[in-house]
C-alpha positions in Angstrom: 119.7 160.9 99.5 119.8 158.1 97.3 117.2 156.4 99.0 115.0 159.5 98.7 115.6 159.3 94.7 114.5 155.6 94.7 111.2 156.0 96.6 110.2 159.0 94.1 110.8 157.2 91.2 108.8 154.4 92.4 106.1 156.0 93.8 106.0 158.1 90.0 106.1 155.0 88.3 103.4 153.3 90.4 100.9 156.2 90.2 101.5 156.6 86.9 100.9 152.7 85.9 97.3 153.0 88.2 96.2 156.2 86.4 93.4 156.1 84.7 93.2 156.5 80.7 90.6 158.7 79.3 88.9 155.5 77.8 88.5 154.3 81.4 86.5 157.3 82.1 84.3 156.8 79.5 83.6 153.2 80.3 82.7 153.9 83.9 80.5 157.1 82.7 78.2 155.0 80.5 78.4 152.6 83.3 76.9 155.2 85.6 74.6 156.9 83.1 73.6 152.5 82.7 72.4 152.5 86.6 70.8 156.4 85.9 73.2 158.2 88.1 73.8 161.1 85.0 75.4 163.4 87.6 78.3 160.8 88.0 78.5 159.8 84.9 79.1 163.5 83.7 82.0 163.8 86.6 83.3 160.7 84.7 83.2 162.3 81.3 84.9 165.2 82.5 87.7 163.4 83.9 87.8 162.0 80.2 88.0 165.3 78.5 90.4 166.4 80.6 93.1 164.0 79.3 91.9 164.2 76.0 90.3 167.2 75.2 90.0 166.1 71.4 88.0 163.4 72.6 84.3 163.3 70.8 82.6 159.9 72.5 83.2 161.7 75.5 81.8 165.1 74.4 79.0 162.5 72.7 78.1 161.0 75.5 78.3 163.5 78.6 75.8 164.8 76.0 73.2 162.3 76.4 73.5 162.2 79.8 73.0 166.0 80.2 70.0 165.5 77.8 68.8 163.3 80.4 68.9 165.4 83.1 66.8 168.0 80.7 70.0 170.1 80.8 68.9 170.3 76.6 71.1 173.5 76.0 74.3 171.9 77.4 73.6 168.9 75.2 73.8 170.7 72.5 77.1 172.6 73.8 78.9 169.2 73.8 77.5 168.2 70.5 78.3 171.1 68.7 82.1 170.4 70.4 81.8 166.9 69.0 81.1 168.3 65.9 84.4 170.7 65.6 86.2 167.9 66.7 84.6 165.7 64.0 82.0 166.8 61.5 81.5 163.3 60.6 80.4 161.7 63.5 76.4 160.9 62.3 75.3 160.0 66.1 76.6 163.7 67.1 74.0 165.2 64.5 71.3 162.9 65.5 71.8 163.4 69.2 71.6 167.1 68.7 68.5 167.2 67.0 67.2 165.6 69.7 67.6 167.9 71.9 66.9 170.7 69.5 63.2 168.8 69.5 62.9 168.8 72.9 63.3 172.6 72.9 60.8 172.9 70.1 63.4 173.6 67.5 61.9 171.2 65.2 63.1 173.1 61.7 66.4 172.3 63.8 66.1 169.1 64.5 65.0 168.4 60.9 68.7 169.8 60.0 70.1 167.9 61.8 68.6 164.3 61.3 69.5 165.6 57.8 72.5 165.8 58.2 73.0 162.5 60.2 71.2 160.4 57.2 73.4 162.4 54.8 77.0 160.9 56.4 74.8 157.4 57.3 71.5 156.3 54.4 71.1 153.4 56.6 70.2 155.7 60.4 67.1 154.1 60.8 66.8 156.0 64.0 67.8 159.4 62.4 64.7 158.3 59.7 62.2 157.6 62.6 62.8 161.0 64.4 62.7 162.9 60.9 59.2 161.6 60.5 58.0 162.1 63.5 59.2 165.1 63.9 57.7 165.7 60.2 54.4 164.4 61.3 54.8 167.2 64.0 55.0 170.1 61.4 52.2 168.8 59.7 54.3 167.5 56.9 52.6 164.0 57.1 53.7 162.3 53.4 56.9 163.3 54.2 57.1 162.2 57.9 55.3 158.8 57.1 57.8 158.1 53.9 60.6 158.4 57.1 59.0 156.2 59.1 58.3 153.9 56.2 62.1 153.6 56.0 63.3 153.5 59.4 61.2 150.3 59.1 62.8 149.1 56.1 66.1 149.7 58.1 64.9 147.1 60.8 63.4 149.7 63.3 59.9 147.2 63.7 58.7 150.7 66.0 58.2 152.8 63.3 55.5 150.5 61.7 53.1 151.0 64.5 52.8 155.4 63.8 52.5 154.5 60.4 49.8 152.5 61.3 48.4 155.3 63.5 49.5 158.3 61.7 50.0 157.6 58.0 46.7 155.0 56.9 
């Protein structure tokens, strides 16, 4: 009997010492979603949130890679989870509005780019989608002011719309 006790307690100790930690899960997700194999990488994310269900890179994340599988709706499921967990977290909102602009909800999107730039002034990418989603709604001195300062926030791209939508 004794010997039955000291087996178990090994083999708990050894399983739980090669568990994996939610953080693990993340890293081999974006690993995955880095060699475009989304589907994986979402299993991955999962595995995450199932240890830690507070946790919002993974909620983050297993967003972008639905987004880039077109699944735009559950994209925006997992940011607005992000969100409850952490209504701070400036990527969250600009990763949203993303996908709110690939379903046409650029009033949406607008929101939410606001709201990214309002937590971070210096989202040069958050600026860049504002004005071009701007530019889009026909609101082009707006949308070319945006661009205008995702460019003064290092992001060289947006110089080359303002060169072909704002001279």
């Amino acid at each position: 009997m004794k010997t039955i006790i000291v087996f178990f307690v090994a083999y708990i100790s050894l399983t739980t010492a090669y568990s994996q930690t939610s953080e693990e899960y993340l890293l081999r997700g974006i690993s995955k979603a880095n060699l475009e194999d989304y589907r994986g990488a979402i299993a991955d994310y999962n595995k995450a949130i199932e240890i830690d269900p507070n946790y919002v890179d993974a909620y983050n994340i297993r967003g972008i890679s639905k987004r880039s599988l077109q699944d735009y709706r559950g994209a925006i499921a997992d940011y607005n989870r992000a969100i409850e967990i952490d209504p701070n977290y400036a990527s969250t909102y600009y990763n949203r509005g993303n996908s709110k602009r690939s379903l046409q909800d650029h009033r949406g999107a607008i929101a939410d780019y606001n709201r990214a730039i309002e937590i971070d002034p210096n989202y040069a990418y958050a600026y860049f989608n504002r004005g071009v989603t701007k530019i889009k709604l026909n609101q082009k001195d707006s949308g070319c002011l945006d661009l205008s300062k995702a460019g003064e926030l290092g992001y060289g791209d947006a110089y080359e719309l303002i060169r072909k939508y704002c001279n």
